[in-house]
N, C-alpha and C positions, 0 to 999 in steps of 0.2 A: 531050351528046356533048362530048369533050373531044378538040380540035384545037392542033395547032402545029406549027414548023416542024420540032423535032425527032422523032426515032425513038420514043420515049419519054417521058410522063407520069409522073412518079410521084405514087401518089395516097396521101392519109392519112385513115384513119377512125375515133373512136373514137364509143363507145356511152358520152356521158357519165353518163346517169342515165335509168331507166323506170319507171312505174306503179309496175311489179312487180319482182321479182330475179331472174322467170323472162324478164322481155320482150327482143327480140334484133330484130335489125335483118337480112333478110335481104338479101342482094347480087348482085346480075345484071351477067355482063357481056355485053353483045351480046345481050341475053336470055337467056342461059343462068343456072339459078343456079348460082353459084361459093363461095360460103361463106357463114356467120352470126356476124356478131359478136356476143356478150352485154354486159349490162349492166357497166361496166368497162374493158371489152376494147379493142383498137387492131387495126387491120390499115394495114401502110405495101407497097405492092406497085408495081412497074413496068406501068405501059401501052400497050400499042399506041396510038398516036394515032389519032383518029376513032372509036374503039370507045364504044358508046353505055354507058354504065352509069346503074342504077338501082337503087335501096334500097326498102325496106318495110319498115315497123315490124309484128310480129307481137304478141300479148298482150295490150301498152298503147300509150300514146303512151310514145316516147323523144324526148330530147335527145342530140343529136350533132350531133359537132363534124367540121370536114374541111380537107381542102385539096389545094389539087393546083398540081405545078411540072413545068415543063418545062427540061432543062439542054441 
């Protein structure tokens, strides 16, 4: 979960490198799924703060990278 005092988190995802070329990381926010990055790929998106979010690698193992700021 990702908390602060402001309105907004912005979060960054990239899917640095997987098993395979097919493998993707998929993205939950609050539990819902919201999208899949692929092997490559980045997503940078704004957050509601407190919103829980979670990933899962589907196919192989991935490497990724991330980060998250609050302004």
């Amino acid at each position: 979960m990702i908390a602060s005092n402001s309105a907004f988190t912005y979060v960054y995802i990239k899917v640095v490198s997987g098993a395979n070329a097919t493998d993707f990381l998929q993205v939950k926010i609050a539990g819902n799924v919201v999208f899949k990055v692929r092997v490559g790929e980045f997503a940078f998106f704004p957050l509601y703060n407190s919103l829980a979010i979670t990933a899962e690698s589907y196919g192989g193992a991935t490497t990724v990278e991330y980060g998250f700021w609050s302004i």
